[in-house]
ROKETOR-490040 format. One record per residue: residue number from 0; x, y, z of N, C-alpha, C in turn; residue in three letters. Coordinates in steps of 0.05 Angstrom, whole numbers, plus 5000, padded with zeros to 4 digits. Example, Ala and Ser with C-alpha at 12.3 -4.5 7.8 and 13.67 -1.06 7.14 Angstrom:
BEGIN
+-----+------+------+------+------+------+------+------+------+------+------+
: seq :  n.x :  n.y :  n.z : ca.x : ca.y : ca.z :  c.x :  c.y :  c.z : type :
+-----+------+------+------+------+------+------+------+------+------+------+
:   0 : 5264 : 4886 : 5156 : 5246 : 4910 : 5156 : 5264 : 4934 : 5156 :  ALA :
:   1 : 5257 : 4955 : 5142 : 5273 : 4979 : 5143 : 5258 : 5001 : 5157 :  SER :
+-----+------+------+------+------+------+------+------+------+------+------+
***
This chain:
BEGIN
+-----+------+------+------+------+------+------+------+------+------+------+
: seq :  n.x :  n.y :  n.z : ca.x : ca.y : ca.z :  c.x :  c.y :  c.z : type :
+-----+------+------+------+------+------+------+------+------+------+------+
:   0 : 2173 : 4246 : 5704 : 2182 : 4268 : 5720 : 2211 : 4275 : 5712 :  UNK :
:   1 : 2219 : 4303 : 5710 : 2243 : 4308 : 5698 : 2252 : 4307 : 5727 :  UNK :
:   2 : 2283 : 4303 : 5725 : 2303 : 4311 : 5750 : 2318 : 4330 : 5741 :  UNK :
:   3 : 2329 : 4345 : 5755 : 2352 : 4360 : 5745 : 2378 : 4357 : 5770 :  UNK :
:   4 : 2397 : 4350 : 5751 : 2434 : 4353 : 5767 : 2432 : 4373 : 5770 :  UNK :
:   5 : 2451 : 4381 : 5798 : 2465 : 4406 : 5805 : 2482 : 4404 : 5798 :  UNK :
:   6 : 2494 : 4421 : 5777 : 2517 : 4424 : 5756 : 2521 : 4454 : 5747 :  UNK :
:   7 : 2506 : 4474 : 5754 : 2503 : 4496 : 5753 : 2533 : 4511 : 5758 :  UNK :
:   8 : 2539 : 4523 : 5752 : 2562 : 4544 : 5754 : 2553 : 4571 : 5746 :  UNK :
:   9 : 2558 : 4590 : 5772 : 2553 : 4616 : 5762 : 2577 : 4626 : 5735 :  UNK :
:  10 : 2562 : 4640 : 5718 : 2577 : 4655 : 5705 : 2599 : 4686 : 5717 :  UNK :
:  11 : 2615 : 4692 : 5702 : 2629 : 4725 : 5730 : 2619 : 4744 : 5698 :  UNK :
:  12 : 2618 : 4766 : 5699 : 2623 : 4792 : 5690 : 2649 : 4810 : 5695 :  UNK :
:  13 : 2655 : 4823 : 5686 : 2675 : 4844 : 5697 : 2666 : 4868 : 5691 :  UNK :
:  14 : 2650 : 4883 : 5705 : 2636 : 4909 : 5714 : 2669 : 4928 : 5708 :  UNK :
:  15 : 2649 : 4944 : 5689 : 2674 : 4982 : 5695 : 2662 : 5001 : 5703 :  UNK :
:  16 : 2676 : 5009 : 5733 : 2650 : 5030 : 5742 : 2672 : 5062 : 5745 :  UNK :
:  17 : 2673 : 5080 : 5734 : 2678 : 5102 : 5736 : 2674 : 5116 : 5770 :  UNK :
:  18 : 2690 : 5128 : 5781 : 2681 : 5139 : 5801 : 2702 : 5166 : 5810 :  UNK :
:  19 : 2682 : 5185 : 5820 : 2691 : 5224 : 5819 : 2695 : 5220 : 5848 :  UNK :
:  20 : 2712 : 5229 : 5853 : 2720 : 5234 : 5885 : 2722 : 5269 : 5897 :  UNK :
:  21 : 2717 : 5277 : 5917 : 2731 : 5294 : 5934 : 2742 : 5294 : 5961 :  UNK :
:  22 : 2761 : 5299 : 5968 : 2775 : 5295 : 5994 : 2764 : 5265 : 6000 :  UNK :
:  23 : 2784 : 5250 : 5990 : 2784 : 5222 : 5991 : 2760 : 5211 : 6005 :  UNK :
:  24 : 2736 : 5223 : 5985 : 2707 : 5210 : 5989 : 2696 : 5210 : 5967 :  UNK :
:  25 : 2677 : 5194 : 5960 : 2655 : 5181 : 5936 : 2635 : 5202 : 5939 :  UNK :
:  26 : 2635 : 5218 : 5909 : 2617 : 5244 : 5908 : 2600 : 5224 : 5889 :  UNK :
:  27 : 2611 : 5215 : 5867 : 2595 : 5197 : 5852 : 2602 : 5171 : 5839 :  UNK :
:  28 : 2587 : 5160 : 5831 : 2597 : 5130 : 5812 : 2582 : 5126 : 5795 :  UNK :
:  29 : 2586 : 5098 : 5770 : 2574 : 5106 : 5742 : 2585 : 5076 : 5733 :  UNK :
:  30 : 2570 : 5062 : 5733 : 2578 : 5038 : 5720 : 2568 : 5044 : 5685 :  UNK :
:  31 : 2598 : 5033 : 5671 : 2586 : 5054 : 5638 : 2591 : 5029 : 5630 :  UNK :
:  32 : 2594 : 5001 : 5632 : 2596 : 4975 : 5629 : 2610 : 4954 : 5637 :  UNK :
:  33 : 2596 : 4931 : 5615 : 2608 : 4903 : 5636 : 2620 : 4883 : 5604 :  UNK :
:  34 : 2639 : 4863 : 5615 : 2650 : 4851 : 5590 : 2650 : 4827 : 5605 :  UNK :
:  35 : 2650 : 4794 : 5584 : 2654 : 4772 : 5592 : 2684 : 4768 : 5598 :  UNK :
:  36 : 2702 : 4784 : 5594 : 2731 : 4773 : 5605 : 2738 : 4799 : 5612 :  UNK :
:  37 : 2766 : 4797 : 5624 : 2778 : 4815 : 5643 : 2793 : 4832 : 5614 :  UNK :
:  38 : 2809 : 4828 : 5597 : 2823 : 4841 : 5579 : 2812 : 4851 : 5567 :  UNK :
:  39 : 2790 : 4852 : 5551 : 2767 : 4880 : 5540 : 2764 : 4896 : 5568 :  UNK :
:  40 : 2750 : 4892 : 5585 : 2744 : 4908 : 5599 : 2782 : 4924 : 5606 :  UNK :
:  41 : 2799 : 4912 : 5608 : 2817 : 4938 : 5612 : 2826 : 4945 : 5598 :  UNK :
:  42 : 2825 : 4938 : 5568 : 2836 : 4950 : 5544 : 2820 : 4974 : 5540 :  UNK :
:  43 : 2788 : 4972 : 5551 : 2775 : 4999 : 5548 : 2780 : 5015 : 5571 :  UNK :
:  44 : 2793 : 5018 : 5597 : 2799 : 5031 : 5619 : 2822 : 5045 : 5602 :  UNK :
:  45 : 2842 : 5027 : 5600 : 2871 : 5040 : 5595 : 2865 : 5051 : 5573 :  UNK :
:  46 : 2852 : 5053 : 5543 : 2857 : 5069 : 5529 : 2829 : 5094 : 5533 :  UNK :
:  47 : 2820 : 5087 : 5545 : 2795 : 5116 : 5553 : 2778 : 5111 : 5529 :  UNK :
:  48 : 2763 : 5082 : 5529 : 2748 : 5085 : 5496 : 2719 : 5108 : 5514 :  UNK :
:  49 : 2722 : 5107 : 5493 : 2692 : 5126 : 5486 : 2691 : 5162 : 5512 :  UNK :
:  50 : 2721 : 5157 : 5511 : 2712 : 5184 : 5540 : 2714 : 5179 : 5570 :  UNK :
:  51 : 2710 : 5144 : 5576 : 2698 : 5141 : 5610 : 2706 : 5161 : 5625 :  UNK :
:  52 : 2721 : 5178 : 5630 : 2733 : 5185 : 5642 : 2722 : 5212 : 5644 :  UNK :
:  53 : 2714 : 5219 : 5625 : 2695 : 5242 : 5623 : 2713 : 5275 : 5621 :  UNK :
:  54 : 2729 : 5271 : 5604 : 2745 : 5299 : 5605 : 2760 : 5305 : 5631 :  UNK :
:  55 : 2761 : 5288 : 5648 : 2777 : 5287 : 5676 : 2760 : 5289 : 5698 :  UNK :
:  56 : 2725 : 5283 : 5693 : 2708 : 5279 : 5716 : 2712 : 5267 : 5732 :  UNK :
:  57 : 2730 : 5237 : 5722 : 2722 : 5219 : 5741 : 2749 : 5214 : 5750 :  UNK :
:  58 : 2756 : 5211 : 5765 : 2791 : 5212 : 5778 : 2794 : 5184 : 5786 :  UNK :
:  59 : 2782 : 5154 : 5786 : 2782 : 5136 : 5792 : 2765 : 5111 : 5776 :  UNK :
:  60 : 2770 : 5088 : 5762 : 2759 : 5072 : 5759 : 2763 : 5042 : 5768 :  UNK :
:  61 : 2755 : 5030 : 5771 : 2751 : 5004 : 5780 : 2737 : 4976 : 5756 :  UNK :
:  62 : 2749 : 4959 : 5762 : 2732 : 4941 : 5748 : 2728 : 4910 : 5769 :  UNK :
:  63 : 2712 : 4903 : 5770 : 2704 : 4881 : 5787 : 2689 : 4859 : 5772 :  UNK :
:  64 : 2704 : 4827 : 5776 : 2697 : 4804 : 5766 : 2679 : 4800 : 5784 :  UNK :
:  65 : 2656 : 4805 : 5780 : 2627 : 4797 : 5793 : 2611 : 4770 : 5787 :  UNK :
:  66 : 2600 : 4756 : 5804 : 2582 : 4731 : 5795 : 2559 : 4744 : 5791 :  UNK :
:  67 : 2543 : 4716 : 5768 : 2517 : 4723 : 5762 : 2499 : 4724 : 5784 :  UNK :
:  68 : 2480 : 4740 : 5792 : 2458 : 4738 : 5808 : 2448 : 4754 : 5814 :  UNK :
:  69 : 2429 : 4770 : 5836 : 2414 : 4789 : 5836 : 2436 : 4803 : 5860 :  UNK :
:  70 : 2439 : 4822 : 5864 : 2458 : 4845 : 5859 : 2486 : 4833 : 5862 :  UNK :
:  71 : 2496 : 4826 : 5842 : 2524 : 4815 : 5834 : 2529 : 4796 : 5853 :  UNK :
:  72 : 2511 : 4784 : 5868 : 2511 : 4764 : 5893 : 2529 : 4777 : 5921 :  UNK :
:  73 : 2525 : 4809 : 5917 : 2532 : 4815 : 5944 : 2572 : 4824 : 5948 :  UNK :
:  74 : 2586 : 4808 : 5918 : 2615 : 4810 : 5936 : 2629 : 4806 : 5900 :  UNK :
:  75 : 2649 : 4818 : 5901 : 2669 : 4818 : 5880 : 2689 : 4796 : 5882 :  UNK :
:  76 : 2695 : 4782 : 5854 : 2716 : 4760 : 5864 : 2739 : 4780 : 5861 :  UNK :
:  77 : 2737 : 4800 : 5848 : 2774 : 4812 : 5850 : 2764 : 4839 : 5831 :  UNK :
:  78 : 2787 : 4856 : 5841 : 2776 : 4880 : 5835 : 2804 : 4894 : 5825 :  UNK :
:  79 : 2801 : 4912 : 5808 : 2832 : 4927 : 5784 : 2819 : 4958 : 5795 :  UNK :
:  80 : 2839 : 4965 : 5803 : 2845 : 4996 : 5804 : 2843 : 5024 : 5787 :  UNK :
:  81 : 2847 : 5033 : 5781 : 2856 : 5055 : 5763 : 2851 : 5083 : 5773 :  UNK :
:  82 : 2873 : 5094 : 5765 : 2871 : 5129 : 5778 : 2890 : 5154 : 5752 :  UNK :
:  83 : 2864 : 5180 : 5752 : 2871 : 5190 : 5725 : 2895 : 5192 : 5728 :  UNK :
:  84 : 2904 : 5197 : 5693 : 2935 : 5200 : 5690 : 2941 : 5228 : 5676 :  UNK :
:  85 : 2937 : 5246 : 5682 : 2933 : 5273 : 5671 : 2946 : 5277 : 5647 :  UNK :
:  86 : 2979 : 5270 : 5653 : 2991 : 5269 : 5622 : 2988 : 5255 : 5598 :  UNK :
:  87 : 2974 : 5231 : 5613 : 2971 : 5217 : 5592 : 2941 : 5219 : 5581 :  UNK :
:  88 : 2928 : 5236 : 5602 : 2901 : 5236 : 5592 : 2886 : 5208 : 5591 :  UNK :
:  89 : 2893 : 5190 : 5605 : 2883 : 5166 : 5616 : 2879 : 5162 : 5638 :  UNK :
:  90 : 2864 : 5122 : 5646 : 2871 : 5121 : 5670 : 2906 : 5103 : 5674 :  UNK :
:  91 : 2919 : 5099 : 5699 : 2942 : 5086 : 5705 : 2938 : 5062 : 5732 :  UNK :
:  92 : 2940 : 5039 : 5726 : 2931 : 5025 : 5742 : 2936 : 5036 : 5773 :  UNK :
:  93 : 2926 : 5034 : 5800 : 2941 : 5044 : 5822 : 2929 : 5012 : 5850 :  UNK :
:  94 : 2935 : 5023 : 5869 : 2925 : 5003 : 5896 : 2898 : 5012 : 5902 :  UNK :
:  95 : 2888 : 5001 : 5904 : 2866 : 4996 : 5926 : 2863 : 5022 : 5941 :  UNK :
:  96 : 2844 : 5051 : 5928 : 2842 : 5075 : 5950 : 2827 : 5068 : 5977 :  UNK :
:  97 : 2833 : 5090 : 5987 : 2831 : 5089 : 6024 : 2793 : 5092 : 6018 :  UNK :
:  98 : 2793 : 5106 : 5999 : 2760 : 5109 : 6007 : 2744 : 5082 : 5996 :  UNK :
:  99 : 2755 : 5062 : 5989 : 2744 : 5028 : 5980 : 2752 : 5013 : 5994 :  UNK :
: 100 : 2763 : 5017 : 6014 : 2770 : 4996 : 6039 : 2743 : 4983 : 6050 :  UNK :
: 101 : 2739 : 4965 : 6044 : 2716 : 4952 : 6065 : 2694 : 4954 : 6048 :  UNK :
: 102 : 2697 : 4971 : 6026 : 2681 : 4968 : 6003 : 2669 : 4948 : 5974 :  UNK :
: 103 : 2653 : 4944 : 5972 : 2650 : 4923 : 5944 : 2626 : 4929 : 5926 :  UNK :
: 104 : 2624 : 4915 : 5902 : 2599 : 4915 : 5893 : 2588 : 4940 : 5882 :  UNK :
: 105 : 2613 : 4957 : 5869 : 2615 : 4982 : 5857 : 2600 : 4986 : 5836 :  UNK :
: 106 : 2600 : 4966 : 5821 : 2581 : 4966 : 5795 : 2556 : 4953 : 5794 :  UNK :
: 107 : 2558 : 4940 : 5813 : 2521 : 4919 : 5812 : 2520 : 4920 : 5844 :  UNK :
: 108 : 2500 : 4933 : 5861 : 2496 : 4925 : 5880 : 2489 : 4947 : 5901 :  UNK :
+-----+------+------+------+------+------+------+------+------+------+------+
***
């Protein structure tokens, strides 16, 4: 008979989810991907790879260190900001918007 140790450790992801606002409410969201560490995932926020941002669709992105499981197990261990930067034609890190208060689980869930 095999046994098995509990030794398990979930793995995290870091989800990048794009999101379009109006009058500080969620018209839409768009998870456009996920990376095993936190520094890819914001090296592609801050320099706008591939567009995320969508020509200025999306006025907000987020990225969330999520555990492995079936829908990201329900809760974010920590979550990065971002809000467009018009001049720069990027996003610029910002706080925590009023419309994600009490919110989680942006990209899986």
């Amino acid at each position: 008979m095999t046994t098995f140790k509990n030794e398990w450790t979930p793995e995290t992801i870091y989800t990048i989810t794009t999101v379009r606002t109006k009058d500080n409410s969620v018209i839409e969201r768009r998870c456009v991907g996920w990376y095993r560490n936190f520094f890819e995932a914001d090296h592609d926020v801050m320099t706008n790879n591939l567009d995320i941002i969508e020509n200025g669709y999306y006025d907000y992105c987020v990225i969330e260190q999520t555990p492995e499981g079936i829908y990201g197990s329900s809760f974010s261990l920590a979550t990065w900001w971002y809000h467009i930067d018009s001049e720069a034609k990027g996003y610029i890190t910002c706080a925590k918007p009023d419309f994600a208060k009490n919110k989680f689980a942006w990209g899986i869930g």
